[in-house]
N, C-alpha and C positions, 0 to 999 in steps of 0.2 A: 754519778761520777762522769764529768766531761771527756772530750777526748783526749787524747795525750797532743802535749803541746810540739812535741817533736817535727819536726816539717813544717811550722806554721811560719807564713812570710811576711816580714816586715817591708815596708817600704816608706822612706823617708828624708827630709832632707836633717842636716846635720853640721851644727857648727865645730869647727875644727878649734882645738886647744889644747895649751901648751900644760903637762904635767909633769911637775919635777920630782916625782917620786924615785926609789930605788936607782933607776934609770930613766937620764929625759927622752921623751917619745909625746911623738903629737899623736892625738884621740881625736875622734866626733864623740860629741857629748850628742847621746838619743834623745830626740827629743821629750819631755812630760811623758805627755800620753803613751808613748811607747814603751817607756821606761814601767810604769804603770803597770800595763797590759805584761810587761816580761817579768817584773816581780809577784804578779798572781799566779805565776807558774813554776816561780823559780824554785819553791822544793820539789818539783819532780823534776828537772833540769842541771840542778848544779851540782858541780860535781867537787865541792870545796872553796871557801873562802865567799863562797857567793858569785862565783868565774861559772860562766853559761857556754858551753861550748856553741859557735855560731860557724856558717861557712854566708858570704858575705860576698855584693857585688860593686864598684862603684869603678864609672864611665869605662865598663867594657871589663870590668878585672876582677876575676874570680880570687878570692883567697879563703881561709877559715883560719878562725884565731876564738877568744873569750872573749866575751864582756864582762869588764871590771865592775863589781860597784864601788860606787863613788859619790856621797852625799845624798843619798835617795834618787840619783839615777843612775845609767847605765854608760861606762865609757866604749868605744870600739877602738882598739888598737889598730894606728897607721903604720903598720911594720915599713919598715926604711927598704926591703925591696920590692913593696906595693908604691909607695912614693916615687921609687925612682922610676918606677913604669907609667907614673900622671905627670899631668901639666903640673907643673911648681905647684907648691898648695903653700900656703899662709897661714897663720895663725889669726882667725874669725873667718876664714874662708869656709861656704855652707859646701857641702858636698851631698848629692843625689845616691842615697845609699838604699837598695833590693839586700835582704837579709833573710835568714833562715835559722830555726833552731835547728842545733843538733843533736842526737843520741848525747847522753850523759858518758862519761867516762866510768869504766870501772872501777872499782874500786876496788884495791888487790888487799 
């Protein structure tokens, strides 16, 4: 048995887009590979629906949220007050994103 993936860091760039699910919210879509690497791990990580708890860095901005899945990869939520703390971001705009797993949530 490996180690636990918990604290393992990603780092990568990432295309930003647009998903009109429940509510619309721009994502980076993880790259393959990444995506990959985080689904070999995601049953000891998820903590429902396939949502990965992650704490997340991009140009200077700490936040933590889930990664969605979505088609056989992994989405990152651009929550609207991480956005309004970047330069304008765009829909195909790539973003330089440092990433982390997190502790699973409990389960009550």
């Amino acid at each position: 048995m490996g180690k636990p993936p918990v604290g393992d860091r990603y780092s990568f760039s990432a295309e930003v887009i647009y998903w009109r699910g429940p509510a619309p919210f721009l994502f980076a879509l993880l790259p393959g590979e990444i995506s990959a690497q985080i689904q070999a791990v995601s049953h000891a990580v998820s903590y429902g629906w396939g949502c990965i708890p992650v704490a997340a860095e991009i140009d200077g901005h700490a936040f933590t949220t889930s990664l969605f899945p979505r088609q056989g990869s992994y989405l990152l939520p651009l929550k609207v007050a991480l956005q309004k703390k970047l330069p304008p971001i765009e829909i195909g705009d790539r973003l330089e994103v440092t990433m982390r797993i997190e502790a699973r949530m409990p389960r009550l």
